[in-house]
Steps between C-alpha positions, in 0.01 A plus 500: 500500500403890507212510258266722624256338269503160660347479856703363753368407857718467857370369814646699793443594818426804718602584819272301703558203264161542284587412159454755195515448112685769362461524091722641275310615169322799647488819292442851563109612502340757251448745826897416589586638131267778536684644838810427341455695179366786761794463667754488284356701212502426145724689275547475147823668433825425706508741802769446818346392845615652821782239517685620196368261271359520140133309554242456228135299536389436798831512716700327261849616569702466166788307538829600344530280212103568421628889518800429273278279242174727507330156531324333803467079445238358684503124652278355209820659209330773401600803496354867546695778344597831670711673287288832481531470921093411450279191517148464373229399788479168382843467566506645834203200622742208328830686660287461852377172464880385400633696805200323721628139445867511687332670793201295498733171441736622831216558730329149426841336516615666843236537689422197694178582685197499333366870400118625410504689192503830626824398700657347202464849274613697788810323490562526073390879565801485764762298327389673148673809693799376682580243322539128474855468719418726719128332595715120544716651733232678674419494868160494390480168331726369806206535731221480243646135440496413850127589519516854629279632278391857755883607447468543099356863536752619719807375317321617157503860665890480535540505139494862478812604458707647219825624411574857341823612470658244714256563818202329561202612591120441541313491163151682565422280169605179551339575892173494329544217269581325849190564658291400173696158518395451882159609404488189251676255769244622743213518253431122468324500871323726453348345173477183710271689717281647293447219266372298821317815601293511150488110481321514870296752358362291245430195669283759771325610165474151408365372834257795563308439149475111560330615862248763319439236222408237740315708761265588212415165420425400807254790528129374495304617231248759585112387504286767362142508664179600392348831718240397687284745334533267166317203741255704605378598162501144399263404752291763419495387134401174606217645702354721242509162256279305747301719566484607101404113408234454818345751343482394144439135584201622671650412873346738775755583707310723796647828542630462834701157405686684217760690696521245775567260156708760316713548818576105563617511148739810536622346800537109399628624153788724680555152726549308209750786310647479798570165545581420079748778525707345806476128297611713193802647710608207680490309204760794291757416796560132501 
């Protein structure tokens, strides 16, 4: 059964007898459309392509009945008319799509190792170019299938070759449409890379805020203390008061007792700050 719509799974095996689940109901990425509409171009009127061949879309090489009929019938029956030799824009997208599902359909169906997504619109960018027939009897797939996935690039690159009056020759354009193709093979590494590079990078982030959170709350809190000055005043305070109600109350406090007095109460009143603000302190800690 070859529809592309229904997934379809195959245990196989590699080289060094791992096994592999290949599927067949991948499709072409927005990016792989993208460099294929750069690549190809997109044309609204029918122009002929350095092979000879009247091409309208996006690489859509008219057949010779669809030249005949002015009419282009895509796999769902409908049909887009080119009579005038010109298609509308919205035309040109469904004409793509259409064209997308044979190629899309032979790579899932041939290809028997399993392929990232880069890998897989390398090859529709390839095939879309040379062709379904020529792509099955490709060298490529042959060691692609047998899990020689390194020698894609370089049998991609021998694709460059066209014919002009009976001689071939190297195409300068389809040597560059090569090289974009072995960029996408090569590409998905390289995303592999970086996606563990960022991914690393947040769990670092991650770890280093968890480390700052915790370190401050294990940070004691910071005990504010009194300056000494602020003791010493109180003690004076306290002295003037005794000495203030001795003298109301009619106590006689000789002259020569009051500062020996007033200094045992600066002193024993800074002894006692002192010792209520350690108690105080302790006690904020437990």
């Amino acid at each position: 059964m070859n529809d592309s719509s229904v997934k379809t799974t195959y245990l196989l095996g590699d080289k060094q007898g791992r096994s592999a689940v290949a599927t067949t109901n991948m499709k072409i990425s927005k990016d792989g459309i993208r460099t294929l509409m750069d690549s190809e171009g997109s044309e609204s009127e029918v122009y002929i392509d350095q092979a000879g061949l009247p091409t309208i879309g996006v690489g859509h090489c008219l057949t010779k009945s669809e030249v005949a009929s002015g009419k282009i019938e895509l796999s769902d029956g409908t049909v887009i008319d080119l009579r005038n030799n010109r298609i509308s824009q919205k035309n040109i997208k469904r004409l793509l799509q259409d064209d997308l599902i044979s190629r899309e359909e032979v790579v899932n169906r041939l290809v028997r190792v399993p392929l990232e997504q880069s890998q897989f619109d390398a090859l529709v960018h390839f095939v879309f170019n040379v062709g379904n027939g020529a792509f099955k009897n490709s060298t490529l797939l042959k060691k692609l299938n047998s899990g020689d996935y390194s020698a894609v690039p370089d049998e991609i690159r021998k694709w460059n070759i066209i014919t002009v009056e009976g001689k071939k020759r190297v195409s300068d354009g389809l040597a560059n449409r090569r090289e974009i193709e072995c960029s996408m093979w090569e590409s998905c590494g390289t995303d592999g890379q970086t996606e563990r590079a960022r991914t690393s990078e947040k769990k670092s982030r991650r770890s280093k805020s968890k480390s700052n959170r915790k370190s401050a709350s294990s940070k004691k809190p910071k005990t504010t203390e009194k300056p000494a000055y602020q003791s010493k005043v109180i003690g004076m305070a306290i002295a003037t008061a005794v000495a203030y109600l001795g003298s109301k109350y009619g106590l006689d406090i000789p002259v020569e007792w009051q500062t020996k007095i007033e200094s045992g109460i600066v002193v024993g009143g800074l002894a006692g700050i002192a010792a209520l603000r350690r108690w105080f302190t302790n006690t904020s800690l437990r």
